[in-house]
DSSP file (Angstrom, degrees, kcal/mol; ACC not computed):
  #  RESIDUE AA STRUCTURE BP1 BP2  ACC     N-H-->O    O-->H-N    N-H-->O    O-->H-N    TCO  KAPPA ALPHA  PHI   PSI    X-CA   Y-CA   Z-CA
    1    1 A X              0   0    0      0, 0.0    83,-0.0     0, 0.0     0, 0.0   0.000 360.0 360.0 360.0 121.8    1.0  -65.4  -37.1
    2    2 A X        -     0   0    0      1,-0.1     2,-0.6    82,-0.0     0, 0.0  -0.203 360.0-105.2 -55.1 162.2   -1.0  -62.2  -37.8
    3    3 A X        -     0   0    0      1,-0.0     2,-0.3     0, 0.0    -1,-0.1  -0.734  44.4-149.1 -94.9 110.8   -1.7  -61.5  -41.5
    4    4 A X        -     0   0    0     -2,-0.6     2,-0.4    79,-0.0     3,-0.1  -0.625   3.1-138.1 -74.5 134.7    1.0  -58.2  -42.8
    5    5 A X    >   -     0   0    0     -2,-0.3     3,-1.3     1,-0.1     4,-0.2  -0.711  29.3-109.2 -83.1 164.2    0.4  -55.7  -45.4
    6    6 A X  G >  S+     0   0    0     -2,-0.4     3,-2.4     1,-0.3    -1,-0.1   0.954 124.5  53.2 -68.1 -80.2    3.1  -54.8  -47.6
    7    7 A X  G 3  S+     0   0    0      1,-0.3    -1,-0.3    -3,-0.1    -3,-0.0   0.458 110.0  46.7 -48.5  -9.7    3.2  -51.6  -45.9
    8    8 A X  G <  S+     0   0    0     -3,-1.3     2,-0.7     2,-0.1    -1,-0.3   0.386  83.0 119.8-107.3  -4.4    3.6  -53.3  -42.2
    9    9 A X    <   -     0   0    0     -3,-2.4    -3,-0.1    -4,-0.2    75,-0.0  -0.476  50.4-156.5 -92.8 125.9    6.3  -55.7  -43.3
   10   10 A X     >  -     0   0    0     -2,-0.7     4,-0.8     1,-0.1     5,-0.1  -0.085  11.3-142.6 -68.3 174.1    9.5  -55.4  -41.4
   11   11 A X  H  > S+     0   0    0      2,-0.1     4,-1.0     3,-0.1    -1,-0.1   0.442 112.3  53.9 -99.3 -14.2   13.2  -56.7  -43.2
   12   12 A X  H  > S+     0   0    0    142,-0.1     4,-0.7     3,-0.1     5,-0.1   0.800 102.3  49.2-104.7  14.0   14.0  -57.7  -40.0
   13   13 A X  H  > S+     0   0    0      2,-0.2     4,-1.8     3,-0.1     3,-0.4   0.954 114.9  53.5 -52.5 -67.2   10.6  -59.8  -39.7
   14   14 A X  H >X S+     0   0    0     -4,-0.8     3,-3.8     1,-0.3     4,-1.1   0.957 107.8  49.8 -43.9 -79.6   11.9  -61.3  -43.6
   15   15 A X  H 3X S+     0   0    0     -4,-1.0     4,-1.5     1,-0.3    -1,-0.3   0.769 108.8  49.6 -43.4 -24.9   15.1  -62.2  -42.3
   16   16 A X  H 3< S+     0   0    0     -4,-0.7    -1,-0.3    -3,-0.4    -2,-0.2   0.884 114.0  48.2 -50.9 -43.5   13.7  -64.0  -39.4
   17   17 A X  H << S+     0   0    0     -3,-3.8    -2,-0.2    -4,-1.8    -3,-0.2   0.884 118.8  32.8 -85.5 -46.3   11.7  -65.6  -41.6
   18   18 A X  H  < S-     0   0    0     70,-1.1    23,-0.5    -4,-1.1    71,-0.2   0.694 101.0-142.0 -70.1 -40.2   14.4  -66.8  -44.5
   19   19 A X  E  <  -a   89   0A   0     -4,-1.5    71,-0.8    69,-0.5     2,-0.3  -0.020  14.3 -92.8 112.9 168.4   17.6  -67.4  -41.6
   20   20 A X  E     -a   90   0A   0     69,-0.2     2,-0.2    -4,-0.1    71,-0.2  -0.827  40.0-161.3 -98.5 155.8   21.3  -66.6  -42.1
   21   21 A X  E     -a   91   0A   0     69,-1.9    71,-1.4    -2,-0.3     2,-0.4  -0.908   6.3-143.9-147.9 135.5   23.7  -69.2  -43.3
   22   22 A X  E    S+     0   0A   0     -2,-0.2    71,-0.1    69,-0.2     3,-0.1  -0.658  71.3   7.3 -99.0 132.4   27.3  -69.5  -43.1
   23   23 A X  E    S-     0   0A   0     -2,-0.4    70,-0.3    69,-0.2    -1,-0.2   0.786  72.4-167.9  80.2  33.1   30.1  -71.1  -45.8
   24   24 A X  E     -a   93   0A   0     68,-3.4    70,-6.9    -3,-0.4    71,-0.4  -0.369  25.8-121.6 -50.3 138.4   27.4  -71.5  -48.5
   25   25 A X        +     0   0    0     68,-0.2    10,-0.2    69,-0.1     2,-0.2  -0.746  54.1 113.8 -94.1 140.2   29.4  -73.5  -50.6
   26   26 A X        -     0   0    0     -2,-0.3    69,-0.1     9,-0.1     3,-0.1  -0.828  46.9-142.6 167.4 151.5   30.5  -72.8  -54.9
   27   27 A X  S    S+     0   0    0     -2,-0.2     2,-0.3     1,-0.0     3,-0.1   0.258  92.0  15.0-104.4 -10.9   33.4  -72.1  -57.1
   28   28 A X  S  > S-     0   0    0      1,-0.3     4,-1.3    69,-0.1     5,-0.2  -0.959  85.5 -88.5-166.2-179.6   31.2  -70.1  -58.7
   29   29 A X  H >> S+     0   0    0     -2,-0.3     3,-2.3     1,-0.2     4,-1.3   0.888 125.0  42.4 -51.2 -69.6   27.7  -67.7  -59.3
   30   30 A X  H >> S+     0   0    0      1,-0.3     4,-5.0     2,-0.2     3,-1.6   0.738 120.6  38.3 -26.0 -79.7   26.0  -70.7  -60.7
   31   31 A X  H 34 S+     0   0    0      1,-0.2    -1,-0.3     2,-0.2    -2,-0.2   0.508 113.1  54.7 -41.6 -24.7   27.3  -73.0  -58.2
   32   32 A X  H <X S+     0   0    0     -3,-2.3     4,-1.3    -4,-1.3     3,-0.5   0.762 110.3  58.2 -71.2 -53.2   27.0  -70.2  -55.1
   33   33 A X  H <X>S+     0   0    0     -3,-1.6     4,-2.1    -4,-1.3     5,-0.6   0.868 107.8  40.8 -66.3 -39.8   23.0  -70.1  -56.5
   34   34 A X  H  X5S+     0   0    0     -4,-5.0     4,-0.5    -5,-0.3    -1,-0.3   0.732 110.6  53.3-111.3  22.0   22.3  -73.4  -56.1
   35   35 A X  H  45S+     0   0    0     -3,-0.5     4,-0.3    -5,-0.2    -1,-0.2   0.481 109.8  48.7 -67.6 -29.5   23.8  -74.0  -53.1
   36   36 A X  H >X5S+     0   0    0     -4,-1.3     3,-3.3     2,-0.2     4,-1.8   0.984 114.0  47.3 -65.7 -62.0   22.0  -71.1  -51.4
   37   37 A X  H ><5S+     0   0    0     -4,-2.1     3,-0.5     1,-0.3    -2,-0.2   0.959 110.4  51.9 -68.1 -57.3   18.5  -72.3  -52.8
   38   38 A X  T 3<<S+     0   0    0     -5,-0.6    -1,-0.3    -4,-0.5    -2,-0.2   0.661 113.9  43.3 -69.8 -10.2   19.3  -75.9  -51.7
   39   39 A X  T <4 S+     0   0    0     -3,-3.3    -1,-0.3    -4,-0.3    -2,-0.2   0.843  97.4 100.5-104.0 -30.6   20.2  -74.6  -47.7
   40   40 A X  S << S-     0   0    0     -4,-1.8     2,-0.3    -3,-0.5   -21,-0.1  -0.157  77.6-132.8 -50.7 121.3   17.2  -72.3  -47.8
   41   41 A X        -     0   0    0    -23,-0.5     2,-0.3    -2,-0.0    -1,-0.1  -0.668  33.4-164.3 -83.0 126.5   13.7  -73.3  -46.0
   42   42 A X        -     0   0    0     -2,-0.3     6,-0.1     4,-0.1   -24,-0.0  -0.871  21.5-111.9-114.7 161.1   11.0  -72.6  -48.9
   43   43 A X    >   -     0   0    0     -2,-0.3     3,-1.5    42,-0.3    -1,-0.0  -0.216  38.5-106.2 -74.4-176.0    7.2  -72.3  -48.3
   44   44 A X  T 3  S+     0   0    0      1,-0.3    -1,-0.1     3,-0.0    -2,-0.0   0.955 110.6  80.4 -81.2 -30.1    5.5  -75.0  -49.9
   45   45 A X  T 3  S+     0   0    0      1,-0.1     2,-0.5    37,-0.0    -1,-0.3   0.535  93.6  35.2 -25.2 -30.2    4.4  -72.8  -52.4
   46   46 A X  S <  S-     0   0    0     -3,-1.5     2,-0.1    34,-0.0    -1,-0.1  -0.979  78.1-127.4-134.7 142.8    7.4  -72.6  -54.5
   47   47 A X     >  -     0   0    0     -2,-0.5     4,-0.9     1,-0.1    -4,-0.1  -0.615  28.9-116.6 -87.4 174.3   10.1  -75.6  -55.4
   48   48 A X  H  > S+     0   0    0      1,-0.2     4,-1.3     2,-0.2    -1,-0.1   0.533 120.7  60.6 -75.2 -27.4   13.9  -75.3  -55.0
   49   49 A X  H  > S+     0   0    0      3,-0.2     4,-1.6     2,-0.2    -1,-0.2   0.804 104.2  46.8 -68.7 -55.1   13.4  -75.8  -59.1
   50   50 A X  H  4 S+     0   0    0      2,-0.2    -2,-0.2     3,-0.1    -1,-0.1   0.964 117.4  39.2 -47.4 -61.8   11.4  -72.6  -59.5
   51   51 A X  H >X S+     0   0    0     -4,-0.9     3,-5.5     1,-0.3     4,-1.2   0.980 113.0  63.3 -66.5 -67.7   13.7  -70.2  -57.3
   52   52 A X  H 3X S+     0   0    0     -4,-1.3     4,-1.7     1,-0.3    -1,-0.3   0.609 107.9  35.2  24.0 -82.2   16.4  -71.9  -58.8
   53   53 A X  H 3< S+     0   0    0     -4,-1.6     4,-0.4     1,-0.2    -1,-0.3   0.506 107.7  65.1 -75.4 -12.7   15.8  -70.9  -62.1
   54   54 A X  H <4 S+     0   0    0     -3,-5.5     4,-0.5     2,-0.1    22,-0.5   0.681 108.2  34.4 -83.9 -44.5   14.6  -67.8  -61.5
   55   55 A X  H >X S+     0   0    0     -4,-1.2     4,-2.0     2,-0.2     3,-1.5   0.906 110.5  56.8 -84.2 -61.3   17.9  -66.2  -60.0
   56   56 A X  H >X S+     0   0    0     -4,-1.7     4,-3.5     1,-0.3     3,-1.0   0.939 112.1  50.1 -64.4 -39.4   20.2  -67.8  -61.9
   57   57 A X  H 34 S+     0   0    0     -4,-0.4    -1,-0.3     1,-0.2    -2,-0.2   0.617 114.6  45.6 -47.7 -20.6   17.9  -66.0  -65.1
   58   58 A X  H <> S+     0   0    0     -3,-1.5     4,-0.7    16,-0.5    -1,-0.2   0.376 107.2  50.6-118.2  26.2   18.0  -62.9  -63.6
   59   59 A X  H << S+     0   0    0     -4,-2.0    -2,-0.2    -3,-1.0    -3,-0.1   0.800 105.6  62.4 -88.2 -44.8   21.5  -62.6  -62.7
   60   60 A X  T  < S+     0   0    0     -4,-3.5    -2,-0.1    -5,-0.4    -3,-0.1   0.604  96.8  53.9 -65.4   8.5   22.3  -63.6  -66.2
   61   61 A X  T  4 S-     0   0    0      1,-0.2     2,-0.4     2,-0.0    -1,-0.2   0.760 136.9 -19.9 -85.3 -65.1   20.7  -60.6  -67.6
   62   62 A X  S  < S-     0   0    0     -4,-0.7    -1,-0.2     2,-0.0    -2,-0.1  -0.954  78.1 -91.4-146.5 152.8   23.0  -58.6  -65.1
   63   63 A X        -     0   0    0     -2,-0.4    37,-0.1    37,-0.2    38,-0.1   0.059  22.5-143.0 -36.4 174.0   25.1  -59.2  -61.9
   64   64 A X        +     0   0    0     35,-0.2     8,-2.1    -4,-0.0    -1,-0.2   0.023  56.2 128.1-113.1  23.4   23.6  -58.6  -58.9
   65   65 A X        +     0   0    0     34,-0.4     7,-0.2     6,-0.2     6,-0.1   0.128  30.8 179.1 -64.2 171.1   26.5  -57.3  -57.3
   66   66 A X        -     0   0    0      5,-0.1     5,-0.1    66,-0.0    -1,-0.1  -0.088  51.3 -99.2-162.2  43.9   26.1  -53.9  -55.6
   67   67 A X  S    S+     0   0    0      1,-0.1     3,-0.3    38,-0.1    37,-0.0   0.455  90.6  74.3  53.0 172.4   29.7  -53.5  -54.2
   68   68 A X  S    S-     0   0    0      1,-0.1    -1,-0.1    39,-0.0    38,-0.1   0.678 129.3 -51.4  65.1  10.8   31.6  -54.1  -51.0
   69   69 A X  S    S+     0   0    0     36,-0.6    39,-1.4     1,-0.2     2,-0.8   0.654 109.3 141.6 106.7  -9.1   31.7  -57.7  -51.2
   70   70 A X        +     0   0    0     -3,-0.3    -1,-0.2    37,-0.2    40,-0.2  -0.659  26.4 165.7 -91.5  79.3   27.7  -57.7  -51.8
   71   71 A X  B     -b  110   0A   0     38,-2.7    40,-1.1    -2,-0.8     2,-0.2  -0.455  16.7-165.6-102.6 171.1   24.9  -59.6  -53.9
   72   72 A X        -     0   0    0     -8,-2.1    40,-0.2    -7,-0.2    38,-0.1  -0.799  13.1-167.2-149.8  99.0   21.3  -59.7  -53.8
   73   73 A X        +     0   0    0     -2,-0.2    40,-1.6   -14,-0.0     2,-0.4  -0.224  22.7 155.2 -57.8 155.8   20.3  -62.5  -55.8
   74   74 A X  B     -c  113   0A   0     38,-0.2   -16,-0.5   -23,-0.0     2,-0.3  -0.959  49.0 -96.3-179.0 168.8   16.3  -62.3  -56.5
   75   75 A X        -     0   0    0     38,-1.1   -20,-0.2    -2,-0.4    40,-0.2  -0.845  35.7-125.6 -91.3 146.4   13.6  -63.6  -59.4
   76   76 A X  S    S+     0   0    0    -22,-0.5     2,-0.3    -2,-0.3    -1,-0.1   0.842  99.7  39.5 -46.2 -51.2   13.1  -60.6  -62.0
   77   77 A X  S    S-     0   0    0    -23,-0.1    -1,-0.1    -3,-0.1    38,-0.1  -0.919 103.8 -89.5-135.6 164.2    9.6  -61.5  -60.9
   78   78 A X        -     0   0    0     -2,-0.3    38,-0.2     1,-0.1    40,-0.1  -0.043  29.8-175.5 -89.0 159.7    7.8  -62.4  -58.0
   79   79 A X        +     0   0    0     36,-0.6     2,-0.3    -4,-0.1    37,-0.2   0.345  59.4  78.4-113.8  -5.4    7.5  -66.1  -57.3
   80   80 A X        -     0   0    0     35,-1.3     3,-0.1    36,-0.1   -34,-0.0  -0.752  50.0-169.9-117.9 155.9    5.4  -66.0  -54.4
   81   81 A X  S    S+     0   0    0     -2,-0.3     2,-0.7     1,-0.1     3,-0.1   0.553  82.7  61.9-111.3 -26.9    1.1  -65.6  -54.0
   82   82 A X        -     0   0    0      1,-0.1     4,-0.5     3,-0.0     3,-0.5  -0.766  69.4-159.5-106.4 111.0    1.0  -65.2  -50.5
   83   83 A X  S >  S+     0   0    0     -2,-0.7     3,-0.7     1,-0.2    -1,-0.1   0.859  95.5  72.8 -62.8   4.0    3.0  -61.9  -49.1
   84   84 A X  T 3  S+     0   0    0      1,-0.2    -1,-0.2    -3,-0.1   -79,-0.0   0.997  97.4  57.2 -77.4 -22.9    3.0  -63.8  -45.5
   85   85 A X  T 3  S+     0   0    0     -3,-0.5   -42,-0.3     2,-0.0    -1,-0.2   0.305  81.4 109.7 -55.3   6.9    6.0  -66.2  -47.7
   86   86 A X    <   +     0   0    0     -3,-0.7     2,-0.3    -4,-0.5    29,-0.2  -0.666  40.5 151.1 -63.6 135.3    8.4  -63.4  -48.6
   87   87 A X  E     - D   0 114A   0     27,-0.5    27,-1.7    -2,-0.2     2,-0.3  -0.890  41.1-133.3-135.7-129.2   11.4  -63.4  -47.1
   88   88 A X  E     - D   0 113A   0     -2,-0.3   -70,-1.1    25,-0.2   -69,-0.5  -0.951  23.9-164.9-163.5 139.0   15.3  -62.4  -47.4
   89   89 A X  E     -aD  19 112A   0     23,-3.5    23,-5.4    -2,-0.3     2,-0.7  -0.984   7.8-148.2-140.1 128.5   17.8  -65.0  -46.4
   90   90 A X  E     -aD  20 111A   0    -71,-0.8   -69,-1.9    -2,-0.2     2,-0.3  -0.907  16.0-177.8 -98.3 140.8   21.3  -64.0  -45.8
   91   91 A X  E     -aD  21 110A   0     19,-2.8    19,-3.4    -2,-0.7     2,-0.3  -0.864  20.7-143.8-121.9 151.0   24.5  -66.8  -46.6
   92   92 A X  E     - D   0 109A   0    -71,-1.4   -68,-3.4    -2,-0.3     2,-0.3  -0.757  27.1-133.0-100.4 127.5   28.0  -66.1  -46.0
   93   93 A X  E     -a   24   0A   0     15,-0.7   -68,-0.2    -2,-0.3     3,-0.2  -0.588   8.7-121.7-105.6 169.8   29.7  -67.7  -48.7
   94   94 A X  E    S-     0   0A   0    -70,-6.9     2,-0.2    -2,-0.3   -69,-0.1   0.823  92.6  -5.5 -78.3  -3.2   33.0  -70.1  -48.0
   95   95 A X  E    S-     0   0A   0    -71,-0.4    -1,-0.2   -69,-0.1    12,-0.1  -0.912  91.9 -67.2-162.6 156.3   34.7  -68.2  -50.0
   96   96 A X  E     -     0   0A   0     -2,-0.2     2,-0.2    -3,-0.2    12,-0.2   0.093  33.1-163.6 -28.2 159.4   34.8  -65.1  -52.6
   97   97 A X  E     - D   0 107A   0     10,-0.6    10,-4.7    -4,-0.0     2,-0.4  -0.960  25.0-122.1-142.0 137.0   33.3  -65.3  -55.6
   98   98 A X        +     0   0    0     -2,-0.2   -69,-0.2     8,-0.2     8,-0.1  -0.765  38.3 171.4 -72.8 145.5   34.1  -62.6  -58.7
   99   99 A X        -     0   0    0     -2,-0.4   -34,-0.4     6,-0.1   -35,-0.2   0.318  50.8-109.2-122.3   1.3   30.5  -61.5  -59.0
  100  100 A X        -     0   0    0      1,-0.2   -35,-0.2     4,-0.1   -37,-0.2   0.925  45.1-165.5 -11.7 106.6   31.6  -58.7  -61.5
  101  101 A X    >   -     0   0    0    -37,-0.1     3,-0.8     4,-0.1    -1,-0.2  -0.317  30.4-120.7 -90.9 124.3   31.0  -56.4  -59.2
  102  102 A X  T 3  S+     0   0    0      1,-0.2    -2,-0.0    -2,-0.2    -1,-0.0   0.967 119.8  34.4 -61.7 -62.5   30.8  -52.5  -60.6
  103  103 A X  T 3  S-     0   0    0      2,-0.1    -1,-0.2     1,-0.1     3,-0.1   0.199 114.9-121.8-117.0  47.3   33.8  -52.0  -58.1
  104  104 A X    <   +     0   0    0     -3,-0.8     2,-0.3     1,-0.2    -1,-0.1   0.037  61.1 128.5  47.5  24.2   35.3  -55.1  -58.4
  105  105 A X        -     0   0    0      1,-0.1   -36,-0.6    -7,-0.0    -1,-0.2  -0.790  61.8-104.5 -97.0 130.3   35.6  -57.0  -55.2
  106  106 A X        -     0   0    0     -2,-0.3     2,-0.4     1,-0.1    -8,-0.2   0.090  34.7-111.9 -77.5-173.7   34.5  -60.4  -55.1
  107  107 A X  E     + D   0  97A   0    -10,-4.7   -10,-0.6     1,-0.1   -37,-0.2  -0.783  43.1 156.7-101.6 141.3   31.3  -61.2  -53.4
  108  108 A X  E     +     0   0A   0    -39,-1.4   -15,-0.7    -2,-0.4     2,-0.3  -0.105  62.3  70.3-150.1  47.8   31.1  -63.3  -50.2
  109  109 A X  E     - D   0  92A   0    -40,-0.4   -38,-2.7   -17,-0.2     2,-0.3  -0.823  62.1-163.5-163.4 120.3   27.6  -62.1  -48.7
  110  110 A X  E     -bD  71  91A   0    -19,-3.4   -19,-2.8    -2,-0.3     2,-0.4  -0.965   5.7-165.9-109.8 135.1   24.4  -63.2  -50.5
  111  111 A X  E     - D   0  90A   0    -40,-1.1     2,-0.3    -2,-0.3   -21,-0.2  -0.951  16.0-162.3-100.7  96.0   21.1  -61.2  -49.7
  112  112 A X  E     - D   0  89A   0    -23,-5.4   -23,-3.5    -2,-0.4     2,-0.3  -0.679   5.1-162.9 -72.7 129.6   18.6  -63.6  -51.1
  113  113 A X  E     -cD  74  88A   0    -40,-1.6   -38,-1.1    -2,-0.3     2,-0.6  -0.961  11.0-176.0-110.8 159.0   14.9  -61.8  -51.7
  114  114 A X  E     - D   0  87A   0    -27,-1.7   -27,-0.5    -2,-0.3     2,-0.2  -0.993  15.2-176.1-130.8 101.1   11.5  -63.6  -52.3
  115  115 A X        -     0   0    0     -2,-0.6   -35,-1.3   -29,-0.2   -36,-0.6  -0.763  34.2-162.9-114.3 176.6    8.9  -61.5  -53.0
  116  116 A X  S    S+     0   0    0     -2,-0.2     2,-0.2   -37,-0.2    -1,-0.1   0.817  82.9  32.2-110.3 -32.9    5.2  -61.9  -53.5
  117  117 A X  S    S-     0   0    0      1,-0.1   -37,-0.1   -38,-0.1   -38,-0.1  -0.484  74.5-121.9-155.1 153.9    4.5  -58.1  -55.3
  118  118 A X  S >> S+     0   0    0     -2,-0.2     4,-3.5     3,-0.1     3,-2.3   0.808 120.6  50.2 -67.4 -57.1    6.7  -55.6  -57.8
  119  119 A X  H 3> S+     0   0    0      1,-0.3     4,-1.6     2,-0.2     5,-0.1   0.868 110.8  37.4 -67.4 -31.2    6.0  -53.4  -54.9
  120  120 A X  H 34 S+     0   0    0      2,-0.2    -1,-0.3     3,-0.1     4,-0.2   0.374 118.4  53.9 -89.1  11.3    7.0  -55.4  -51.8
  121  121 A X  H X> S+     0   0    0     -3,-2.3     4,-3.2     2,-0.1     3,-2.3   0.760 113.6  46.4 -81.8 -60.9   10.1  -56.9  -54.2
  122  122 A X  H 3X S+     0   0    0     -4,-3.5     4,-2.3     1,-0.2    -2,-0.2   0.686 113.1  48.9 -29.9 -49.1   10.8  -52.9  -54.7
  123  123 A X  H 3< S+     0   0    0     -4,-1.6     4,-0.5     1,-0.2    -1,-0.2   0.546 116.0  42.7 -70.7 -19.9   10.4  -52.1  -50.7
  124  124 A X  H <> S+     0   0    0     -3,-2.3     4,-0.9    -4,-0.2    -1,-0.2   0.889 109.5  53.4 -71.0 -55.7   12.5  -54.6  -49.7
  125  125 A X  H >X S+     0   0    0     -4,-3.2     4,-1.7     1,-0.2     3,-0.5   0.884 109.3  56.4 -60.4 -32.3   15.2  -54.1  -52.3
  126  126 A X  H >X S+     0   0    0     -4,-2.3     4,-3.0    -5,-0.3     3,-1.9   0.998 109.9  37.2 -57.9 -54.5   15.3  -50.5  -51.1
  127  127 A X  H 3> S+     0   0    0     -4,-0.5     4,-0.9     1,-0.4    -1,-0.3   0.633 110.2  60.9 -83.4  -4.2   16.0  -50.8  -47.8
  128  128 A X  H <X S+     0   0    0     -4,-0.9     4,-1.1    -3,-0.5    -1,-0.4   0.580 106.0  50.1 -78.6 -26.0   18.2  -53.6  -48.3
  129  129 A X  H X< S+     0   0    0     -3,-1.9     3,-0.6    -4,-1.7     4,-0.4   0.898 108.1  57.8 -80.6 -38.1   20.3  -51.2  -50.5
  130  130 A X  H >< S+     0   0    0     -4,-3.0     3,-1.3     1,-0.3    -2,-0.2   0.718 103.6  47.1 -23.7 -98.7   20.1  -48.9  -47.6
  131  131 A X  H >< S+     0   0    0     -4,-0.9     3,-1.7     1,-0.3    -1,-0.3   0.274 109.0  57.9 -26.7 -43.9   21.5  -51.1  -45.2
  132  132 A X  T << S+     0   0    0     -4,-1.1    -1,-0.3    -3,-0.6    -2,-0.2   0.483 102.2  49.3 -71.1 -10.6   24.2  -51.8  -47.6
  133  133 A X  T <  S+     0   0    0     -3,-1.3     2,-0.4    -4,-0.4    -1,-0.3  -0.111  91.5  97.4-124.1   9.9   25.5  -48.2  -48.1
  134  134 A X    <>  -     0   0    0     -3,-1.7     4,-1.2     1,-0.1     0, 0.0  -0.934  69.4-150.3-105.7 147.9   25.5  -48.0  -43.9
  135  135 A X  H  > S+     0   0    0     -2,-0.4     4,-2.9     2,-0.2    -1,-0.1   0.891  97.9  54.6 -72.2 -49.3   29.3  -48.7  -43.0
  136  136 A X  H  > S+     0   0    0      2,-0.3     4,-0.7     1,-0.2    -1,-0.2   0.567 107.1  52.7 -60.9 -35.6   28.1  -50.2  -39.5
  137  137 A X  H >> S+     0   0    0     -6,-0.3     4,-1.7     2,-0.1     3,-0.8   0.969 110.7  46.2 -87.0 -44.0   25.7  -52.7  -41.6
  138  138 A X  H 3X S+     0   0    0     -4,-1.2     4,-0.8     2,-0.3    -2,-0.3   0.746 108.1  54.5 -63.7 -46.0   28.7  -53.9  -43.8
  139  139 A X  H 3X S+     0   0    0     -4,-2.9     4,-1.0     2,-0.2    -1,-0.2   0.722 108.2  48.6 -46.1 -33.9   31.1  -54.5  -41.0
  140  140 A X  H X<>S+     0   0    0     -3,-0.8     3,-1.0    -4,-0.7     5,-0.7   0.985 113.1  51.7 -84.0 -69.0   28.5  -56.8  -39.2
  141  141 A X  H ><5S+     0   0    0     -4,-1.7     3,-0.8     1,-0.3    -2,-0.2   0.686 109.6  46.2 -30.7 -40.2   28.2  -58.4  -42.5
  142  142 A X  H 3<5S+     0   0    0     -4,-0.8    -1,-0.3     1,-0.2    -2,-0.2   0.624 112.6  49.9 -92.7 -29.0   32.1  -59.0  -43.0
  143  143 A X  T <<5S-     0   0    0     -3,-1.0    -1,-0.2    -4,-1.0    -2,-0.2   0.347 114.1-125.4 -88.3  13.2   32.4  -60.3  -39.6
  144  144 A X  T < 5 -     0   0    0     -3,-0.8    -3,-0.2    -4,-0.4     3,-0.1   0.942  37.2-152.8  24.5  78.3   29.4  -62.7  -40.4
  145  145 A X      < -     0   0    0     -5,-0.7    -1,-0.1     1,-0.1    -5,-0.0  -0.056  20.3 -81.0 -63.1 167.1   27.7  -61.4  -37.5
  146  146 A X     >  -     0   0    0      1,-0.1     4,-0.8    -3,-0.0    -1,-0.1  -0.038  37.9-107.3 -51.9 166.5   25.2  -63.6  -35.7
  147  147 A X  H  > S+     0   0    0      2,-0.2     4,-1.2     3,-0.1    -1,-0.1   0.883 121.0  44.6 -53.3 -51.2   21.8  -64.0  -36.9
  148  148 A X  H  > S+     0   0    0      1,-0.2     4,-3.5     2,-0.2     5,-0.3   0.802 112.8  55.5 -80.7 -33.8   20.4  -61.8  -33.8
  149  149 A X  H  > S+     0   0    0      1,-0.2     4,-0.9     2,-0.2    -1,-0.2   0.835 102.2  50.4 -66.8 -26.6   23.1  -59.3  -34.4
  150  150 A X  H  X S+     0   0    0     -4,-0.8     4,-4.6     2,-0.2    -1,-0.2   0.976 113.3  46.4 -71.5 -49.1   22.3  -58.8  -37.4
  151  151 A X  H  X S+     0   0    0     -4,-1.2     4,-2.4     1,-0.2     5,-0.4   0.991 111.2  52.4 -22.8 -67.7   18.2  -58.2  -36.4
  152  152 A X  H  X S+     0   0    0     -4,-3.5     4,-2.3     1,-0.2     5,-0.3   0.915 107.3  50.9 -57.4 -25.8   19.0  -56.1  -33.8
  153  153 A X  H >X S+     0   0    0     -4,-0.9     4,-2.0    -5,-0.3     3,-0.7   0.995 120.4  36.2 -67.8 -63.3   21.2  -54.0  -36.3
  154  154 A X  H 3X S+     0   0    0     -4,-4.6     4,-2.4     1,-0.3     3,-0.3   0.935 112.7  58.2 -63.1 -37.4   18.2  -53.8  -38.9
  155  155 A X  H 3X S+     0   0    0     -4,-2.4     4,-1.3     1,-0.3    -1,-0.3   0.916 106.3  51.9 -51.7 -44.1   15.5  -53.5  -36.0
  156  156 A X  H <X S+     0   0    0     -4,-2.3     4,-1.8    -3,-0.7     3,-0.3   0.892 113.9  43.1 -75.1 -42.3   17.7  -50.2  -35.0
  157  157 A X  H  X S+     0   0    0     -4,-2.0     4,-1.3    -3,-0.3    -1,-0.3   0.785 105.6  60.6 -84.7 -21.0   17.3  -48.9  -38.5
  158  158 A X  H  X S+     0   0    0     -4,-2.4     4,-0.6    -5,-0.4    -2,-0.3   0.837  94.9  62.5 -76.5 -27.5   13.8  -49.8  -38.8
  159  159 A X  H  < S+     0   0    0     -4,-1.3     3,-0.4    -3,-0.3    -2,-0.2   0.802 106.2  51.7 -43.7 -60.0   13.0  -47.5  -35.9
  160  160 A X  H  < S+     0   0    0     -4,-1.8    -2,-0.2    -5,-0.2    -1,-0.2   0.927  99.0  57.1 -44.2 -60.9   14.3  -44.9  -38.2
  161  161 A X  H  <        0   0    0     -4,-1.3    -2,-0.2     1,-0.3    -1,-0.2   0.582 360.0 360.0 -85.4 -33.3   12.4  -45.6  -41.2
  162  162 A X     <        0   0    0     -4,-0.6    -1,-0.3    -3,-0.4    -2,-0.1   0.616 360.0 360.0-103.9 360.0    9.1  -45.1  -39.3
């Protein structure tokens, strides 16, 4: 695999790179978190202990909700040294979760990010907020679209972007 810059790196490259997964199992954030980290392939660079501990610390400073049914768990800071290990993993959870959520609909779509940089966490989290605020990205999400449907949906928006 060629070597990316931070400026070159797609989201739907990350998500290739992190997977979807469906019915993550939990009664709750906690439980939601470390069921996600435990289905998740990490580079060898970080343990399941690190991320682990990292999300669940910075959801307890504040949710990570962002409405519609939507989190994006992440570490406050990045956990990775190498940017070619970043990626974004989405899970479908097996059921809602209250997430409190700004507009109060519980959460049952995690977008985990792993970033290497402040800047490539920032450039990810933006355009992952995009996508979240397109109606067409949230439907594919709520019908826990395929893996490739979901690609092709961000590839189409990445097309924009450039």
């Amino acid at each position: 695999m060629a070597v990316q810059s931070e400026a070159s790196m797609d989201i739907s490259t990350l998500l290739e790179r992190g997977g979807v997964f469906y019915n993550v199992s939990g009664n709750t954030v906690s439980e939601a978190l470390h069921s996600l980290v435990e289905t998740v392939e990490l580079p060898p660079s970080l343990t399941r202990e690190q991320l682990k501990k990292a999300i669940i610390e910075r959801e307890e400073l504040m949710p990570t909700a962002v409405g519609n049914g939507i989190a994006l768990p992440h570490p406050r800071s990045p956990l990775l040294k190498d940017i070619n290990d970043q990626f974004i993993t989405i899970a479908f959870l097996q059921k809602a979760i209250d997430w409190k959520a700004l507009d109060g609909r519980p959460v049952q779509t995690l977008i985990l990010i792993v970033s290497a940089t402040p800047k490539s966490h920032l450039w990810t989290l933006s355009r992952i907020s995009f996508l979240c605020q397109q109606e067409a990205f949230r439907d594919l999400l709520e019908q826990r679209a395929s893996k490739e449907e979901l690609i092709g949906a961000i590839r189409a928006a990445e097309v924009a972007w450039k």
